[in-house]
KERO-532897 format. One record per residue (C-alpha): residue number from 0; y, z, x; residue in three letters. Coordinates in steps of 0.5 Angstrom, whole numbers, plus 500, padded with zeros to 3 digits. Example, Ala and Ser with C-alpha at 12.3 -4.5 7.8 and 13.67 -1.06 7.14 Angstrom:
# residues 2
REC	num	Y	Z	X	residuo
REC	0	491	516	525	Ala
REC	1	498	514	527	Ser
This chain:
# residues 315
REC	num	Y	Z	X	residuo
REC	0	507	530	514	Unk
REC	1	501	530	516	Unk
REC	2	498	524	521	Unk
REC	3	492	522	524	Unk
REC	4	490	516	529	Unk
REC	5	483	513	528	Unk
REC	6	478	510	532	Unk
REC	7	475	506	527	Unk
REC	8	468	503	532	Unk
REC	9	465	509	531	Unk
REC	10	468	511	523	Unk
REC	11	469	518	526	Unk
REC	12	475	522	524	Unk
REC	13	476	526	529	Unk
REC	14	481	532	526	Unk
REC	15	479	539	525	Unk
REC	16	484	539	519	Unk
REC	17	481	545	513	Unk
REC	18	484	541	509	Unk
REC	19	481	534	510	Unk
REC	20	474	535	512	Unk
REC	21	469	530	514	Unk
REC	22	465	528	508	Unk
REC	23	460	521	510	Unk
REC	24	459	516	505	Unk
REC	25	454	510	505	Unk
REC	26	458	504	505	Unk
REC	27	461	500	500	Unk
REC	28	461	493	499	Unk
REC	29	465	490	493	Unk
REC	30	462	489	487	Unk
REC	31	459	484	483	Unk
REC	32	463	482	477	Unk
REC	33	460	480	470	Unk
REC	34	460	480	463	Unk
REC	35	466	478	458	Unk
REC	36	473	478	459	Unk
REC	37	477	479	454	Unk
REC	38	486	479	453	Unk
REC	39	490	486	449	Unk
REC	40	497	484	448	Unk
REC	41	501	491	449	Unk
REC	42	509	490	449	Unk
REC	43	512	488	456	Unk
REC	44	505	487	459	Unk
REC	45	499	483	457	Unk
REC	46	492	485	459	Unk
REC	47	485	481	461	Unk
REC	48	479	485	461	Unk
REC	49	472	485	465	Unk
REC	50	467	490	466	Unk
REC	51	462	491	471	Unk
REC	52	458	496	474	Unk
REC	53	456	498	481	Unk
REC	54	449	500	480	Unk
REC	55	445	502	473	Unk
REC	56	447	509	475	Unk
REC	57	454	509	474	Unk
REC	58	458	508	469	Unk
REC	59	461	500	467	Unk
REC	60	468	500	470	Unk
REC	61	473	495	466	Unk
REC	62	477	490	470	Unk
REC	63	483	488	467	Unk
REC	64	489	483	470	Unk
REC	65	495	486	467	Unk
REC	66	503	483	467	Unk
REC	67	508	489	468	Unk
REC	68	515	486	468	Unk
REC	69	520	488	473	Unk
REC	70	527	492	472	Unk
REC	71	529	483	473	Unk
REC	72	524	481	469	Unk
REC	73	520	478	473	Unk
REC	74	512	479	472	Unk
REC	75	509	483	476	Unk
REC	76	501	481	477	Unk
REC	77	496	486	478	Unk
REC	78	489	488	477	Unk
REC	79	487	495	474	Unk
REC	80	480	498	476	Unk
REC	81	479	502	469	Unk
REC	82	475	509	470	Unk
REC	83	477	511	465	Unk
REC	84	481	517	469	Unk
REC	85	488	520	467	Unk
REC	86	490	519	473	Unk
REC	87	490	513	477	Unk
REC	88	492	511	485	Unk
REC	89	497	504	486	Unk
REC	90	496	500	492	Unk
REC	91	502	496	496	Unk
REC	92	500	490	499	Unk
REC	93	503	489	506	Unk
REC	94	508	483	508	Unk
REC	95	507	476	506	Unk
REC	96	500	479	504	Unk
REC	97	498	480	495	Unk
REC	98	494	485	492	Unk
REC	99	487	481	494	Unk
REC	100	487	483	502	Unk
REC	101	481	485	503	Unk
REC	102	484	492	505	Unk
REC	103	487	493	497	Unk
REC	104	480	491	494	Unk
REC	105	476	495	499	Unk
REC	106	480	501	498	Unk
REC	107	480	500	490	Unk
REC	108	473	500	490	Unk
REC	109	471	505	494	Unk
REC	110	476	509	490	Unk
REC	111	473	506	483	Unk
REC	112	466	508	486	Unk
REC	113	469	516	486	Unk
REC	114	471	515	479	Unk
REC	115	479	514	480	Unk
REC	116	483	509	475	Unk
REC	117	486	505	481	Unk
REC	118	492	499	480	Unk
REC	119	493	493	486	Unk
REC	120	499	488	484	Unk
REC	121	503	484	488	Unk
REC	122	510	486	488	Unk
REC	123	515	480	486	Unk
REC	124	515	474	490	Unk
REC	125	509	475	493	Unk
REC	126	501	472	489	Unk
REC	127	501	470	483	Unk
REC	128	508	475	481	Unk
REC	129	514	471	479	Unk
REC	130	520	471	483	Unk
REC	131	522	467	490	Unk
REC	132	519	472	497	Unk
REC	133	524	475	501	Unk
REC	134	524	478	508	Unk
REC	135	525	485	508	Unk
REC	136	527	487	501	Unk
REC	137	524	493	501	Unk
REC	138	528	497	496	Unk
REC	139	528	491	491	Unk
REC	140	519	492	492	Unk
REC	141	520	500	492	Unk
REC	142	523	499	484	Unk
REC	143	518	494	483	Unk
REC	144	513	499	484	Unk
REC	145	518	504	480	Unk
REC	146	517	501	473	Unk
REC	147	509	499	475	Unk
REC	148	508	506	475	Unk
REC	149	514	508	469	Unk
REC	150	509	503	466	Unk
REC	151	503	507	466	Unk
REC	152	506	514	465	Unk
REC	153	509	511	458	Unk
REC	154	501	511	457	Unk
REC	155	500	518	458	Unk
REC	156	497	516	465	Unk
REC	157	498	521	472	Unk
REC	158	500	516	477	Unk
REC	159	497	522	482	Unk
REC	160	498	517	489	Unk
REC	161	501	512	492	Unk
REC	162	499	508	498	Unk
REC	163	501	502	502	Unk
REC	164	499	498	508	Unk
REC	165	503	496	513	Unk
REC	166	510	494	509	Unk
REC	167	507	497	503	Unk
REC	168	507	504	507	Unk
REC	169	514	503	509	Unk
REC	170	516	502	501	Unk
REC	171	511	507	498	Unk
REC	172	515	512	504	Unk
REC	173	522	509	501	Unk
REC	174	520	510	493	Unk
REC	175	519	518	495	Unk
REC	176	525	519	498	Unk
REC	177	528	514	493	Unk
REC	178	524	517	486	Unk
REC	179	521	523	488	Unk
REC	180	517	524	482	Unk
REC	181	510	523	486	Unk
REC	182	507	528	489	Unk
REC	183	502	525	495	Unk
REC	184	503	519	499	Unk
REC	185	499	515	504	Unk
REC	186	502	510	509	Unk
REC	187	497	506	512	Unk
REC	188	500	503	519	Unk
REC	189	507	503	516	Unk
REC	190	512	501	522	Unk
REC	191	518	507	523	Unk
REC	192	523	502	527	Unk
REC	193	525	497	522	Unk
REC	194	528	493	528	Unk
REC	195	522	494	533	Unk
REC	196	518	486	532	Unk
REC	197	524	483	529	Unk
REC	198	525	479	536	Unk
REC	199	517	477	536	Unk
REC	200	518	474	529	Unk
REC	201	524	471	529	Unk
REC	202	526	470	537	Unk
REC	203	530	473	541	Unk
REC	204	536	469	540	Unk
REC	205	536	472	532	Unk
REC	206	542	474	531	Unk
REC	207	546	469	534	Unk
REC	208	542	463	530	Unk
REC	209	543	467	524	Unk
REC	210	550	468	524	Unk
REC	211	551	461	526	Unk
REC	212	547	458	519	Unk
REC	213	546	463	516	Unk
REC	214	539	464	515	Unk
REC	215	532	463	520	Unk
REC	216	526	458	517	Unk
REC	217	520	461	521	Unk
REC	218	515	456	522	Unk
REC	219	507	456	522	Unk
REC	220	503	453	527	Unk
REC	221	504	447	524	Unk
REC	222	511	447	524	Unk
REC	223	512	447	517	Unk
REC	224	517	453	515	Unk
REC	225	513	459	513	Unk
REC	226	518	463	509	Unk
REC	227	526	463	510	Unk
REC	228	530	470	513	Unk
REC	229	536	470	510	Unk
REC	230	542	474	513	Unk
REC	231	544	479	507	Unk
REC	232	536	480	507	Unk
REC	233	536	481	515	Unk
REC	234	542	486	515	Unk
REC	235	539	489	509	Unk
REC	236	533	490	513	Unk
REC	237	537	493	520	Unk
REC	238	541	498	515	Unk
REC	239	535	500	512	Unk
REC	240	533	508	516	Unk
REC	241	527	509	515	Unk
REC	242	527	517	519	Unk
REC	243	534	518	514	Unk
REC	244	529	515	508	Unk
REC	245	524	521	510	Unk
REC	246	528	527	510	Unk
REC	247	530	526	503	Unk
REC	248	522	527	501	Unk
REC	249	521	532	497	Unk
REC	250	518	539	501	Unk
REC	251	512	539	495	Unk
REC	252	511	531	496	Unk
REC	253	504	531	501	Unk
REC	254	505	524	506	Unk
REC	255	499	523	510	Unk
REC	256	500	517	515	Unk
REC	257	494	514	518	Unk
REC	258	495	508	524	Unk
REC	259	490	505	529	Unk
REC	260	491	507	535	Unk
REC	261	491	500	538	Unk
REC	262	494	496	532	Unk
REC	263	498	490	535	Unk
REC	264	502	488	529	Unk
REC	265	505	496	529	Unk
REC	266	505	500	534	Unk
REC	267	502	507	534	Unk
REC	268	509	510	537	Unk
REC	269	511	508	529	Unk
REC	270	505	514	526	Unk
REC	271	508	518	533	Unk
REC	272	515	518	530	Unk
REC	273	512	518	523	Unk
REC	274	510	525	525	Unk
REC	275	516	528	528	Unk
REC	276	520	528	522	Unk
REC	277	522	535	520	Unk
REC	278	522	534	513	Unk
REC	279	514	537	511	Unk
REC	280	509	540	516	Unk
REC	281	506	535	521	Unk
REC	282	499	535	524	Unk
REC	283	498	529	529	Unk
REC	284	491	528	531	Unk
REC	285	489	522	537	Unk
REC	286	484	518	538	Unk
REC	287	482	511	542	Unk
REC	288	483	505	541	Unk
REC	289	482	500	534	Unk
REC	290	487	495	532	Unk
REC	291	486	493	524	Unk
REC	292	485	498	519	Unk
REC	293	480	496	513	Unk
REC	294	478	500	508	Unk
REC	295	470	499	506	Unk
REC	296	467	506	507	Unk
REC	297	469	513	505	Unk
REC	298	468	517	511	Unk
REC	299	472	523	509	Unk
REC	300	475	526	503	Unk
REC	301	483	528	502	Unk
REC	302	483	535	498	Unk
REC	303	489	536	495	Unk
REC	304	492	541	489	Unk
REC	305	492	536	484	Unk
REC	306	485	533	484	Unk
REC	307	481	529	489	Unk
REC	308	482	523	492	Unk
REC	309	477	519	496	Unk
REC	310	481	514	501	Unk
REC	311	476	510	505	Unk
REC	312	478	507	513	Unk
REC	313	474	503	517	Unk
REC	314	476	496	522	Unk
């Protein structure tokens, strides 16, 4: 498992891997979108396209909004960046985020400008997906993202890398230890304690108010209830042992993790106890401090057996 924490003000990657070298990219800004959209009917999914180009230069690339049901039947919402590769990377949205964050379409654009397919969606419950949001829930979204991807393998597509932010890190972790029929997995800022933050969010009284009513509504600035926790989700959550999860990842699996060295939502100490796990060779590379990762640059490139993939960081 390799794990790297960056200092994203001077877009410097400061690691001597031989298997990640340093390759500088211009920077990418998110493309104009123009021309038709049309809509394909597949069975259990439905599809809209669009197209457009970064520049004259290159290739046009087809956007299509596509509709994957999930093992519940809900529908899953998502967007594919169509560059007509066989393989293909899937992006997971963090918590109470959806799959146009800024972090998803920067990354997918920059993927999509090395010539990789790349698909975004919101997991159920969460965007324009169907289904009511839940706190934690974190298996239930690692087989969201199970049948997203038993979708495009039905399709005759590779599904060649997962990568998740923040909770999305976390679930695409889960997914390899549950699956493991991925072969490279990228965690962005995931958090490795699921306990730690609990009490912030929730108060430091949580368990009592929750065994008392049964769930706790967290409010917004305003007073409003931004989202309801209930018990079984919460006690989900506590069960789930996230250094057990990465012990059951396949040795031939490639995980890299990657967090900002003064992240204030998850700790850098998650990366840290990310790269003491035993399960894959570790590498631990620190730097000075950054807080939120976005991703509009390619700063370096991953190299990896089954091809190449682009992953672009920068806050």
């Amino acid at each position: 498992m390799d794990t790297i924490a960056l200092n994203f003000d001077s877009l410097t990657l400061l690691s001597n891997l031989s298997t990640y070298p340093k390759s500088p990219f211009p920077q990418l800004r998110t493309p104009f979108i123009s021309s038709t959209c049309r809509r394909i009917s597949k069975p259990n999914s439905t599809i809209s396209t669009m197209a457009h180009s970064h520049s004259t230069q290159n290739p046009v690339i087809e956007q299509q909004r596509m509709i994957i049901p999930n093992k519940h039947g809900e529908k899953l919402v998502g967007l594919l960046h169509e560059t007509e590769s066989k393989e293909i990377v899937i992006l997971c949205h963090g918590f109470k985020s959806t799959k146009d964050y800024n972090t998803m379409t920067n990354l997918a654009a920059a993927l999509e400008k090395e010539g990789i397919s790349v698909f975004r969606f919101n997991f159920a419950g969460n965007g324009e997906s169907e289904g009511s949001f839940q706190y934690g829930n974190y298996y239930r979204e690692a087989d969201d993202l199970h049948f997203v991807i038993q979708h495009f393998s039905g399709e005759s597509r590779v599904v060649s890398a997962i990568l998740g932010h923040r909770k999305g890190g976390i679930v695409v972790l889960l997914y390899a230890s549950k699956y493991q029929d991925i072969h490279i997995v990228v965690n962005v800022s995931g958090r490795y304690d699921l306990k730690r933050g609990i009490a912030e969010r929730l108060g430091e009284d949580f368990m009592e108010i929750i065994k008392r009513d049964g769930h706790i509504d967290v409010k917004n600035k305003t007073g409003g209830v931004e989202y309801r926790v209930t018990e079984e989700a919460l006690m989900d959550s506590l069960r789930t042992d996230m250094h057990e999860a990465c012990l059951k990842i396949n040795k031939e699996c490639r995980v890299l993790t990657v967090h900002g060295s003064a992240d204030e939502i998850n700790s850098v100490e998650d990366a840290l106890e990310f790269a003491k796990v035993e399960a894959v060779n570790t590498n631990l590379k620190f730097s000075p401090p950054t807080n939120e990762i976005q991703f509009d640059q390619v700063p370096w490139k991953l190299e990896f057996p089954v091809g190449m993939m682009f992953i672009a960081i920068r806050s």
